[in-house]
C-alpha positions as protocol buffer text, in pm:
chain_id: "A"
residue {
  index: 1
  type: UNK
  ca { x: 2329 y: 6784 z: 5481 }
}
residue {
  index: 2
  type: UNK
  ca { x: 2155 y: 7079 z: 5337 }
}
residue {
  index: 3
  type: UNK
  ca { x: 1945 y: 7040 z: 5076 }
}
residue {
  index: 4
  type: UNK
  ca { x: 1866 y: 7324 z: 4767 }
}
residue {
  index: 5
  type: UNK
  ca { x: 1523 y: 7481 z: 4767 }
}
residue {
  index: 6
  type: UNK
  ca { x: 1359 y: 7392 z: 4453 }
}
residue {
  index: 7
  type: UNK
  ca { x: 1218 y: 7654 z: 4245 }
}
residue {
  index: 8
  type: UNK
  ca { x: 859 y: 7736 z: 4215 }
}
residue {
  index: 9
  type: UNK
  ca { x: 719 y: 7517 z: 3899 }
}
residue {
  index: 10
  type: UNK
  ca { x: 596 y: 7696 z: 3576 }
}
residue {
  index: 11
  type: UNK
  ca { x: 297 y: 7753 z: 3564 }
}
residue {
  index: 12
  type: UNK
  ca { x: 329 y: 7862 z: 3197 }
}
residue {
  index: 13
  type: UNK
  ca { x: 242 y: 7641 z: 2881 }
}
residue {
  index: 14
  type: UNK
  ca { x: 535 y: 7587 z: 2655 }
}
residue {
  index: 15
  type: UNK
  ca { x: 401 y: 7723 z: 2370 }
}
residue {
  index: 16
  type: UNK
  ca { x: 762 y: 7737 z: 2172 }
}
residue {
  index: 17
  type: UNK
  ca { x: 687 y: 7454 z: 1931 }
}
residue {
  index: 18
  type: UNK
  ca { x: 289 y: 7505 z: 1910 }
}
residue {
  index: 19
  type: UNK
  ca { x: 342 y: 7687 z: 1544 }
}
residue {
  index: 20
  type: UNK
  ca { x: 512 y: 7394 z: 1441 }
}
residue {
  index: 21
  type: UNK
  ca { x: 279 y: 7149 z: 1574 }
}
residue {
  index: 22
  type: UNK
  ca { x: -41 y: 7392 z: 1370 }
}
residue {
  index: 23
  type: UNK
  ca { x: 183 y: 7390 z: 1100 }
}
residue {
  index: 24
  type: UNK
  ca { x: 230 y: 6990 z: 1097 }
}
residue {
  index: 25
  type: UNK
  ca { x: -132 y: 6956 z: 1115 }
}
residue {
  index: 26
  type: UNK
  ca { x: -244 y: 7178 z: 874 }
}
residue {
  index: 27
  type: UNK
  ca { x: -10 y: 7009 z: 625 }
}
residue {
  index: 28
  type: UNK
  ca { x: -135 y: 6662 z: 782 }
}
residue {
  index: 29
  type: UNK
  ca { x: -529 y: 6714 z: 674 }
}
residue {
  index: 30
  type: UNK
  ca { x: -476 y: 6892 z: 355 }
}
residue {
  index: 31
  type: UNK
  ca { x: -282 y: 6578 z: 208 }
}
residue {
  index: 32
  type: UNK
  ca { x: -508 y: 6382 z: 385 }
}
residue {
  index: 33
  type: UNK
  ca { x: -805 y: 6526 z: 254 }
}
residue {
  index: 34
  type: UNK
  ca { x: -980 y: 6365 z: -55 }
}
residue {
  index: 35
  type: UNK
  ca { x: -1064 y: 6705 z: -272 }
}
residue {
  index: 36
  type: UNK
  ca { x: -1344 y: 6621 z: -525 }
}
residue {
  index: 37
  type: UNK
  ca { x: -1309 y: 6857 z: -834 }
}
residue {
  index: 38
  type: UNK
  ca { x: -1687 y: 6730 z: -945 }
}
residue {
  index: 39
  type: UNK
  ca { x: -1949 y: 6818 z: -708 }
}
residue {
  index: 40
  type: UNK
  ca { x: -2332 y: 6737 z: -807 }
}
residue {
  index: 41
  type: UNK
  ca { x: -2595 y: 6526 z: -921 }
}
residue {
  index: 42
  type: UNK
  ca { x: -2492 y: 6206 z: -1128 }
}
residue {
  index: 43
  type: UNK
  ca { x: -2738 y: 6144 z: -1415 }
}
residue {
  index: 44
  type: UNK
  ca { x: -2721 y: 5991 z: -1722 }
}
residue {
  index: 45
  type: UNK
  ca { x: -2835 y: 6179 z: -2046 }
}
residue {
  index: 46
  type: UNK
  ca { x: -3034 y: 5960 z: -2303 }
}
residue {
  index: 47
  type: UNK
  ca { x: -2834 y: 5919 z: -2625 }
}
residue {
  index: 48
  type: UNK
  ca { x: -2994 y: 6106 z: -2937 }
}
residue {
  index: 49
  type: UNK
  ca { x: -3132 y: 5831 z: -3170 }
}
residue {
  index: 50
  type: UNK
  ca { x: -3069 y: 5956 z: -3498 }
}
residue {
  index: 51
  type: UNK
  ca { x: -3302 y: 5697 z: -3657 }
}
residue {
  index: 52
  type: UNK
  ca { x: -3591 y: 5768 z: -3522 }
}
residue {
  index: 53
  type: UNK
  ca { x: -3809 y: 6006 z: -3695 }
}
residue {
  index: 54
  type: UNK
  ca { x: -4076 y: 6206 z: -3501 }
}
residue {
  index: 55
  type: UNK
  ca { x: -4344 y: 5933 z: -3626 }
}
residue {
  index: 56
  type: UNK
  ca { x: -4198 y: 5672 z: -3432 }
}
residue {
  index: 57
  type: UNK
  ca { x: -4205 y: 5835 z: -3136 }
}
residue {
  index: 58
  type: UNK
  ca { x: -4601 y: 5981 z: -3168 }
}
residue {
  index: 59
  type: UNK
  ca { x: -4837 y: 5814 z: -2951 }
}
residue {
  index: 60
  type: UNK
  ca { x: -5186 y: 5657 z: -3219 }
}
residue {
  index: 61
  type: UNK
  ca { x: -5518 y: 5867 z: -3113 }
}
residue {
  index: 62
  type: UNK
  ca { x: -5828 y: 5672 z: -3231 }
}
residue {
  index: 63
  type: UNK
  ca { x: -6113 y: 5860 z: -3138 }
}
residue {
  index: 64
  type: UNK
  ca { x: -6501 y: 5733 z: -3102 }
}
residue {
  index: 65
  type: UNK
  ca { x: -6747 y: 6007 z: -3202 }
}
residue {
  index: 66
  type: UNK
  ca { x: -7107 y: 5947 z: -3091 }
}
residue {
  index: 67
  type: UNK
  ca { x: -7207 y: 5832 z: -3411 }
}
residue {
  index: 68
  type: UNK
  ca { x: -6991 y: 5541 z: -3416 }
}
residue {
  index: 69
  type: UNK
  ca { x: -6757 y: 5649 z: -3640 }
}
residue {
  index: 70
  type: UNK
  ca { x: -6365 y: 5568 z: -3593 }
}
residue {
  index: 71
  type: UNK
  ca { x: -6088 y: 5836 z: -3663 }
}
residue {
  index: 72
  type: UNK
  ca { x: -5748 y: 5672 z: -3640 }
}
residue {
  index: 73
  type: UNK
  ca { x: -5440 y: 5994 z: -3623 }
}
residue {
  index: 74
  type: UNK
  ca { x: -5723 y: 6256 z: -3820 }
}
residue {
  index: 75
  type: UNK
  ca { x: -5808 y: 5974 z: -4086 }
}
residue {
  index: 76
  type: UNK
  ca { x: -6146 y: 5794 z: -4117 }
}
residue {
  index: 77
  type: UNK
  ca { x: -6167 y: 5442 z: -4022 }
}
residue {
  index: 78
  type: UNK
  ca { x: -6410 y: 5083 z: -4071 }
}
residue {
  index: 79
  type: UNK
  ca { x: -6320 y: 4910 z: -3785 }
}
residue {
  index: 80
  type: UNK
  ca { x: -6185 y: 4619 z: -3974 }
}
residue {
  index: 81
  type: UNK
  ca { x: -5942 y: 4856 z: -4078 }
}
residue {
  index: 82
  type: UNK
  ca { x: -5763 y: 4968 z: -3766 }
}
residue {
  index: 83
  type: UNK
  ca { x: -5593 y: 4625 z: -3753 }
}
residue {
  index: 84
  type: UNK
  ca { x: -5373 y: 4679 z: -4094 }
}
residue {
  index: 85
  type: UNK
  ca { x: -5297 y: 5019 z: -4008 }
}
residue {
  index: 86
  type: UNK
  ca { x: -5162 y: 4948 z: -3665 }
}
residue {
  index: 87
  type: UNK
  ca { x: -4905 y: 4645 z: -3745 }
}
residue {
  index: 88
  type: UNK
  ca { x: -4665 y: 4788 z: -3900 }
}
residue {
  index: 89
  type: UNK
  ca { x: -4619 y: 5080 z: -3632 }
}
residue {
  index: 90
  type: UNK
  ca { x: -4653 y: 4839 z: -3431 }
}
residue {
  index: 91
  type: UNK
  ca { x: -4336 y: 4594 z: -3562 }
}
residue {
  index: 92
  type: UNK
  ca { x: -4148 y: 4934 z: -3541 }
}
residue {
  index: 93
  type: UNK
  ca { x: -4177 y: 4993 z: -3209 }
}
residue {
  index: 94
  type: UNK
  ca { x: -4374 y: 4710 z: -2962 }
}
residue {
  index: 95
  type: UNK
  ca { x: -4410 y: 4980 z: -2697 }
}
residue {
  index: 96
  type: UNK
  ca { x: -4598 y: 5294 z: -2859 }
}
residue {
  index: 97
  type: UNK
  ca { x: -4882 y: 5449 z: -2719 }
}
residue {
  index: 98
  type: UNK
  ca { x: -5235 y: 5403 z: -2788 }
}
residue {
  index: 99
  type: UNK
  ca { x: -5486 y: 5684 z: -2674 }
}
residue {
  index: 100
  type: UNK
  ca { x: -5803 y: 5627 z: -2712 }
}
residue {
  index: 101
  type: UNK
  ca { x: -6035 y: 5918 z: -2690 }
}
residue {
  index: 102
  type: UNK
  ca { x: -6396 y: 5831 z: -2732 }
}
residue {
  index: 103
  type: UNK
  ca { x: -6651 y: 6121 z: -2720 }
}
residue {
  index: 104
  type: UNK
  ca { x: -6892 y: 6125 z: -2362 }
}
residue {
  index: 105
  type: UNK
  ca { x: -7238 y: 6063 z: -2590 }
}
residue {
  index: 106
  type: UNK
  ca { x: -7067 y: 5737 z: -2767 }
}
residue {
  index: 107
  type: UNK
  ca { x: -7154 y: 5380 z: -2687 }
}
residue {
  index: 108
  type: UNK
  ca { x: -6963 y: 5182 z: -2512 }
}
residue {
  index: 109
  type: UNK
  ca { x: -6989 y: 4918 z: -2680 }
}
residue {
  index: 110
  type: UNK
  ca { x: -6792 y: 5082 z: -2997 }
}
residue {
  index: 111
  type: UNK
  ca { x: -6504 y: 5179 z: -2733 }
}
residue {
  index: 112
  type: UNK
  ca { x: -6472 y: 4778 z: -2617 }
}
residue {
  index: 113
  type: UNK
  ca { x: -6486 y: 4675 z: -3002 }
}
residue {
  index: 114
  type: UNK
  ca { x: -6200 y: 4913 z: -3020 }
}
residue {
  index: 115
  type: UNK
  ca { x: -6007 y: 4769 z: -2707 }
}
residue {
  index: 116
  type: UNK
  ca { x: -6076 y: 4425 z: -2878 }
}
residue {
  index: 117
  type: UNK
  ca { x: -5897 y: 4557 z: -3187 }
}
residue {
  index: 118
  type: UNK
  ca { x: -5599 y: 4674 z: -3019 }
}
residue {
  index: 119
  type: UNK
  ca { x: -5603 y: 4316 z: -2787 }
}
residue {
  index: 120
  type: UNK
  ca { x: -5570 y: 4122 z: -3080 }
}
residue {
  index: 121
  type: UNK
  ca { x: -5269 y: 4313 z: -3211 }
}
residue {
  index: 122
  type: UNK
  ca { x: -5132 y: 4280 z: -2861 }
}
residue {
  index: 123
  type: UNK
  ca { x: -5134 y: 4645 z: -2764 }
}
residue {
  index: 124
  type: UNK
  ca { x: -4882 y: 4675 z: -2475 }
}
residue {
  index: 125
  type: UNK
  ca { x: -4940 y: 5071 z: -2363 }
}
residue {
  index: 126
  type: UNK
  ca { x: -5346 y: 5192 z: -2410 }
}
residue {
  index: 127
  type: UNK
  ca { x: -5479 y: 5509 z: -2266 }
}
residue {
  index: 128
  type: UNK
  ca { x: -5779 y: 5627 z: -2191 }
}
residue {
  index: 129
  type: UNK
  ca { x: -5737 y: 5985 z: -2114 }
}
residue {
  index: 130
  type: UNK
  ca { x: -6042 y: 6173 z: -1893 }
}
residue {
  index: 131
  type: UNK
  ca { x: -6189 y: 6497 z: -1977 }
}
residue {
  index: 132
  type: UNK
  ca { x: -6024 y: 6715 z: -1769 }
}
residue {
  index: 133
  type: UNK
  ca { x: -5643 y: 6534 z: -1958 }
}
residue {
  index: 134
  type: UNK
  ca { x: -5811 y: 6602 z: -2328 }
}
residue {
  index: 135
  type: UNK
  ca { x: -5901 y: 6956 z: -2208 }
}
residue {
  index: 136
  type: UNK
  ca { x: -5553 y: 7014 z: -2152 }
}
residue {
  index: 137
  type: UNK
  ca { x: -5466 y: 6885 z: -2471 }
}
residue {
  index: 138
  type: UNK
  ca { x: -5643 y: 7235 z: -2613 }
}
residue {
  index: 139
  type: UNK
  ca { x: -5872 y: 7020 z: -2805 }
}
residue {
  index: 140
  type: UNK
  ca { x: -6176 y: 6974 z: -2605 }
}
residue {
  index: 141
  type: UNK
  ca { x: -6461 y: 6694 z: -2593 }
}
């Protein structure tokens, strides 16, 4: 019985179908592919508040001079007086600032009749800004 040589194998790669195997890839990730038209940082603007007016939003300054004497937002007050002027800001807005700025040569003891004031009112938010903070402010001490 004879028997037929076999041929020497290829030792090519097919490469017939490989365009249409790129081709069925490429088409394969792009509708696979999740394209985001919005790139960036999430945030949330705040909304514009129409009905509040600039005064709502100010922060009260009561300063001390070294005499004693009480200045609540530029006006002269007894200290009696800071109580009547404060609640109705106040009832508007529970959360607004209170700076007070007392000079370095006052006493102390008119700055904690002050804070005793404001306690009594319930003052949420005081601040006592340092020198170097009402500096800044272009005012000076």
């Amino acid at each position: 019985m004879k028997y037929k040589q076999r041929s020497t194998p290829n030792e090519g790669i097919p490469s017939s179908s490989m365009a249409d195997i790129a081709f069925l890839l490429i088409i394969f990730f792009m509708v696979t592919t999740a394209f985001s038209a919005k790139k960036g940082i999430d945030f949330n603007l705040p909304r514009d508040d129409q009905n509040k007016s600039p005064e709502d939003v100010r922060a009260v300054l009561i300063d001390i001079d070294p005499g004693g004497r009480v200045t609540v937002d530029g006006n002269p007050f007894n200290l009696t007086d800071i109580k009547p002027y404060l609640m109705p800001k106040l009832s508007a807005n529970p959360n607004k600032f209170v700076i007070i700025k007392t000079d370095s040569d006052a006493q102390y003891g008119n700055m904690i009749d002050v804070l005793d004031e404001l306690k009594q009112l319930d003052v949420k938010n005081i601040a006592l800004p340092t020198r170097e903070e009402i500096a800044s402010w272009g005012e000076g001490s």
